[in-house]
MITORKE-334927 format. One line per 8 residues: their letters; for each residue x, y, z of C-alpha. Coordinates in Angstrom, 2 decimals, padded with zeros to 5 digits. Each point is the difference from the previous one (the first is absolute). Example, Ala and Ser with C-alpha at 12.3 -4.5 7.8 and 13.67 -1.06 7.14 Angstrom:
<sites>
AS	012.30/-004.50/007.80  001.37/003.44/-000.66
</sites>
This chain:
<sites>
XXXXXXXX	-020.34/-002.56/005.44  -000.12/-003.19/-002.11  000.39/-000.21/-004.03  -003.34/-000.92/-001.55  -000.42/-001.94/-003.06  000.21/002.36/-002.70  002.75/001.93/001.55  001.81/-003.48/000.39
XXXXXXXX	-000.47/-000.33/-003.92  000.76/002.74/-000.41  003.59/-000.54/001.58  000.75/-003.09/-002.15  -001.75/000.88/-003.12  002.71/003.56/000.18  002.70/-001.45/001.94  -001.05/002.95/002.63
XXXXXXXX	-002.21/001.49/002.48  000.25/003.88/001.45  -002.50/-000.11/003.15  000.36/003.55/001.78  -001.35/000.39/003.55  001.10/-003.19/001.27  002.18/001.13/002.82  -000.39/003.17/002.24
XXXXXXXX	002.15/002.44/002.09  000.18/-002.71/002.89  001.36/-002.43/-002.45  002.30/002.50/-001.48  001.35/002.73/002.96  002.10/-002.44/002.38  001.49/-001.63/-003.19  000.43/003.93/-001.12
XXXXXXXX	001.82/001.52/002.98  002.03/-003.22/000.65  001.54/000.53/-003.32  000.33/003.75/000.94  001.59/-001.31/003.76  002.49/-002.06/-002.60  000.67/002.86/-002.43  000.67/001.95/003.13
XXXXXXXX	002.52/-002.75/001.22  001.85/-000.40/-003.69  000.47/004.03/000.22  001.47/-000.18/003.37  002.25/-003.04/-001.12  000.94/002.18/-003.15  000.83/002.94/002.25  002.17/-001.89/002.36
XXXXXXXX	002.01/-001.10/-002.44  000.45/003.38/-001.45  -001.19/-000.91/-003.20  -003.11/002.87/000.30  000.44/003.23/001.54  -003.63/000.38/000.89  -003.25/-001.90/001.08  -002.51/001.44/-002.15
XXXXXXXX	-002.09/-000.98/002.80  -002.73/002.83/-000.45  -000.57/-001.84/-003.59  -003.38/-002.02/-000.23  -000.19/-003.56/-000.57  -001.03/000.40/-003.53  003.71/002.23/-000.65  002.66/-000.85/002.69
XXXXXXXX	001.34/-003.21/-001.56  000.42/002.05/-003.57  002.33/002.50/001.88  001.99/-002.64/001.98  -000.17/-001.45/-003.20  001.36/002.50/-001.90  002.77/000.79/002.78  001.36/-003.48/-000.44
XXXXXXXX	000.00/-000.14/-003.78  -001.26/-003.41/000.42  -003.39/-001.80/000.55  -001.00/-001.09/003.57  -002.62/-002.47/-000.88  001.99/-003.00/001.37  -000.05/001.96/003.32  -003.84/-000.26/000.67
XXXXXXXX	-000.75/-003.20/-002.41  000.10/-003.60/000.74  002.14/-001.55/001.41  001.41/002.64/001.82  -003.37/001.33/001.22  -001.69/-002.82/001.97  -001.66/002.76/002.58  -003.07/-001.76/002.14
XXXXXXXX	-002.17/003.55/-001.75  000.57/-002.07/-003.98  -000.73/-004.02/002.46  -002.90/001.58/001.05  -000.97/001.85/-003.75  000.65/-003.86/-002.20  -002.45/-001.43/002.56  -003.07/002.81/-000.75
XXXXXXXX	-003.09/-001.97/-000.21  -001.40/002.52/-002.59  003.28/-001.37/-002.48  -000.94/-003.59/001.11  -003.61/000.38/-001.16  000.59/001.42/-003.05  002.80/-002.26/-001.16  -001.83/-003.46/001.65
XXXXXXXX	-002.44/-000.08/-003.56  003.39/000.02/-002.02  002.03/-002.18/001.95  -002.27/-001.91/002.13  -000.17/-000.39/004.17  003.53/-000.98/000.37  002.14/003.35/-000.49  003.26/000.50/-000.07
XXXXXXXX	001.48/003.27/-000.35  002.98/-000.60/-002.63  004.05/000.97/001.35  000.54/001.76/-003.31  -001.79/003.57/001.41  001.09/003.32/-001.00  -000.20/003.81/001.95  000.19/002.65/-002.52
XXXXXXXX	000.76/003.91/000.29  -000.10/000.82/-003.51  001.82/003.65/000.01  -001.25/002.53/-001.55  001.99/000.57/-003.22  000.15/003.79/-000.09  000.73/000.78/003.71  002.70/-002.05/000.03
XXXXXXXX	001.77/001.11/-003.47  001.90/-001.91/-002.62  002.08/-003.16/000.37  -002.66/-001.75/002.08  -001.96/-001.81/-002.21  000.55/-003.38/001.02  -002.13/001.47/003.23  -002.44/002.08/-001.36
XXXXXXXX	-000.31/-001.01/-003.84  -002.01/-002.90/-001.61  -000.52/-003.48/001.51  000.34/-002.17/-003.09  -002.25/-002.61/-001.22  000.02/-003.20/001.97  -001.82/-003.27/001.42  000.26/-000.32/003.57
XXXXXXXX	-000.09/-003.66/-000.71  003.07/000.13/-002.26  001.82/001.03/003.55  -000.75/-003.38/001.07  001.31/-003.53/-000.29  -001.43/-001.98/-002.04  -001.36/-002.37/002.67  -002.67/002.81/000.60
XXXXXXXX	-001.49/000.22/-004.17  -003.04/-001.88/000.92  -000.62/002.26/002.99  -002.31/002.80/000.25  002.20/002.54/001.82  -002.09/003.23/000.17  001.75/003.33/000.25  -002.31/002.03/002.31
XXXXXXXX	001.70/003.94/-001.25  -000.95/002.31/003.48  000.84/004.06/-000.40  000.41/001.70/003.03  -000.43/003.11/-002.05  -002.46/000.83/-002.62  001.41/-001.65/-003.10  -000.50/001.67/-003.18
XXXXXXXX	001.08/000.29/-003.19  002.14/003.26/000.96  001.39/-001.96/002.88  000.52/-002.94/-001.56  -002.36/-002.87/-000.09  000.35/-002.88/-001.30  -000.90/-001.00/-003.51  -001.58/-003.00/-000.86
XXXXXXXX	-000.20/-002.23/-002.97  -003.46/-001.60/-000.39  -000.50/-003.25/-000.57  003.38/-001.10/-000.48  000.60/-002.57/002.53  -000.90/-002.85/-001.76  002.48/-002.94/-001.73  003.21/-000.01/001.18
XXXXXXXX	002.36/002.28/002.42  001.63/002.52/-002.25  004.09/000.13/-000.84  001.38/002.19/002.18  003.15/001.98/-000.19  002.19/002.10/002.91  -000.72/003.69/-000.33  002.56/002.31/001.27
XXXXXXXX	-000.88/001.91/003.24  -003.37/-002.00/000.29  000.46/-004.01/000.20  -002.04/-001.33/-002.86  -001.94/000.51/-002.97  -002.07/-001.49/-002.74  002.61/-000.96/-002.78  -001.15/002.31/-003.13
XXXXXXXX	-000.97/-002.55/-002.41  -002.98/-001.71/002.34  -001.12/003.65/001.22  -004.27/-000.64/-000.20  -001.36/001.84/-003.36  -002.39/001.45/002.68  000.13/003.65/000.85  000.18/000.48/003.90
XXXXXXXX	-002.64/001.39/002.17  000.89/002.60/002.80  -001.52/-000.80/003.17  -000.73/002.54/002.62  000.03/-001.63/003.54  -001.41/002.67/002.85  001.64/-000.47/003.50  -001.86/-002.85/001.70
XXXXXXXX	-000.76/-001.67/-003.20  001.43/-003.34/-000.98  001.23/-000.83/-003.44  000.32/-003.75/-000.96  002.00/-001.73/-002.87  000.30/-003.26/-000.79  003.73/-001.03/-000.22  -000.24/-000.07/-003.25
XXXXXXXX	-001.00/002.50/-001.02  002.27/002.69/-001.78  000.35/003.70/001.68  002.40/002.54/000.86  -000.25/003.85/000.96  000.94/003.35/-001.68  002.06/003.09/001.97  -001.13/001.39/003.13
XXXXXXXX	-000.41/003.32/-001.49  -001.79/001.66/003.20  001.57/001.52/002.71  -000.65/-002.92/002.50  001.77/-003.52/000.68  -002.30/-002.49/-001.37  -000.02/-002.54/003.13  -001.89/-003.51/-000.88
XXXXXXXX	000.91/-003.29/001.00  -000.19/-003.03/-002.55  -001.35/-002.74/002.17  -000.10/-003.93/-000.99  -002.61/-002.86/001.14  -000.46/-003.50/-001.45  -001.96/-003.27/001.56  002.20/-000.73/002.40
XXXXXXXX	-000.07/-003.84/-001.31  001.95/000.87/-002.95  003.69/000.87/-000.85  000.76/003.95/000.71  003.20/-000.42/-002.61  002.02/002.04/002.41  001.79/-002.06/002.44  000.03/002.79/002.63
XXXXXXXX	-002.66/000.65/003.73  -003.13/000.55/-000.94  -003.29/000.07/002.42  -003.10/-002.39/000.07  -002.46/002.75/001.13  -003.37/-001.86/-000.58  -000.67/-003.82/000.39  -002.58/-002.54/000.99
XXXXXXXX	002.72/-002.33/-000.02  003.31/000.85/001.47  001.00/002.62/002.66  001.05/003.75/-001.10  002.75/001.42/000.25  001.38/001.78/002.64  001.80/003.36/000.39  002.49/-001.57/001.75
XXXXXXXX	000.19/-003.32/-002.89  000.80/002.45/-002.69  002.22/002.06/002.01  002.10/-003.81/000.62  -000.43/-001.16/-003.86  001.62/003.02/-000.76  002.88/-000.25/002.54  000.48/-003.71/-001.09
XXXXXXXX	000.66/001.31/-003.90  002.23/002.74/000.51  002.00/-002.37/002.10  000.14/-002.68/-002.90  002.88/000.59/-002.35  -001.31/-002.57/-002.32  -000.82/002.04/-003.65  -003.69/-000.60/-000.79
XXXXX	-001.18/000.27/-003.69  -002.40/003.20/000.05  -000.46/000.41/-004.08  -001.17/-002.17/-002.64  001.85/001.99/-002.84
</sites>
């Protein structure tokens, strides 16, 4: 499936884009159980260590990390994110054609898909009580592009936003502020428990728009463009992964591995090439600036 013109417009002209039926269960199911294989794993670790004092392992994919969750006290979204999760299931899922096609009439034929890429199993707030809010509650306000270095402010890094679930508004989705990625990157400030946020005074005057995603559909942003996400009030872990592409000729503004996954020009990379890039920074003990502010 490739963008046509007026829903390329559309994209710039509102700073997003939600296409649903882009991707189908065999797109989605190997990337699905591997993450249940690793949740699987991260319980077992867990229980070794004596830290849990059961598996949940009758739990479904959309629950189980809520309860190990919950067991912990703690958040295990490091566990099955980047960098710790480079699995050959999430290789094989950056370098779906289907992505490539839709993203090649916002970034052009040389893709890159960006190092700054997120896994997210937004807890449900009410299943797993009070005093987890920094892993269930609000996402708040933010440019993806004010993550970046400043090298990267002339790029066009798209943020392809991928549920694995069907994201709603009672599960979470995001929410979107139209038209409000134009002029300059936005002040941002830390927020507690989150990372970073919009500082108050340059918050757009815009209202935001909440954007229901169904599984196999695609939302893009421009990195630019404001958004966050209210509670997971449903009874479900919200899983979505925030993905990042740019033309591959231009700086990513995160000096970490990244993948050239479509070119006329220059070989892809390999399983194996990421795998090494990888290997090569953890072994550097060199500090590398990662924030602008």
């Amino acid at each position: 499936m490739q963008l046509t013109a007026t829903q390329i417009e559309t994209f710039h002209h509102e700073g997003y884009l939600a296409v649903e039926g882009v991707l189908d269960s065999a797109d989605l199911d190997p990337l699905i159980a591997d993450f249940d294989v690793l949740v699987d794993e991260v319980a077992q670790d867990l229980y070794g260590e004596g830290v849990i004092s059961e598996h949940y392992a009758d739990e479904p994919f959309e629950r189980r990390i809520a309860l190990l969750s919950r067991a912990i006290g703690g958040s295990l979204q490091a566990r099955v994110s980047f960098p710790n999760n480079l699995r050959r299931p999430l290789f094989d899922f950056l370098n779906n054609k289907k992505l490539h096609d839709l993203l090649e009439g916002l970034v052009g034929a040389e893709i890159y898909c960006h190092p700054c890429q997120h896994i997210r199993p937004k807890l449900p707030e009410g299943f797993v009580g009070p005093g987890y809010e920094d892993f269930a509650g609000k996402s708040p306000p933010h440019q993806d592009a004010g993550v970046l270095l400043p090298e990267a402010d002339e790029t066009l890094v798209v943020t392809s936003w991928i549920p694995l679930v069907n994201a709603t508004e009672e599960t979470g989705t995001l929410q979107v502020y139209p038209r409000a990625h134009r002029g300059e990157i936005r002040q941002h400030v830390h927020a507690p428990g989150y990372g970073l946020t919009i500082e108050p005074t340059q918050m757009p005057e815009v209202q935001p728009v909440t954007v229901p995603v169904g599984k196999g559909g695609v939302l893009l942003l421009h990195g630019r463009t404001p958004h966050g996400s209210e509670a997971n009030r449903s009874d479900i872990v919200r899983w979505s992964m925030d993905l990042r592409w740019n033309d591959a000729r231009q700086p990513s503004g995160r000096p970490l591995p990244g993948l050239l996954v479509r070119s006329e020009e220059n070989p892809l990379t390999t399983y194996q090439d990421w795998l090494d890039a990888w290997k090569e920074v953890r072994a550097d003990t060199q500090p590398r600036k990662m924030w602008r502010w």
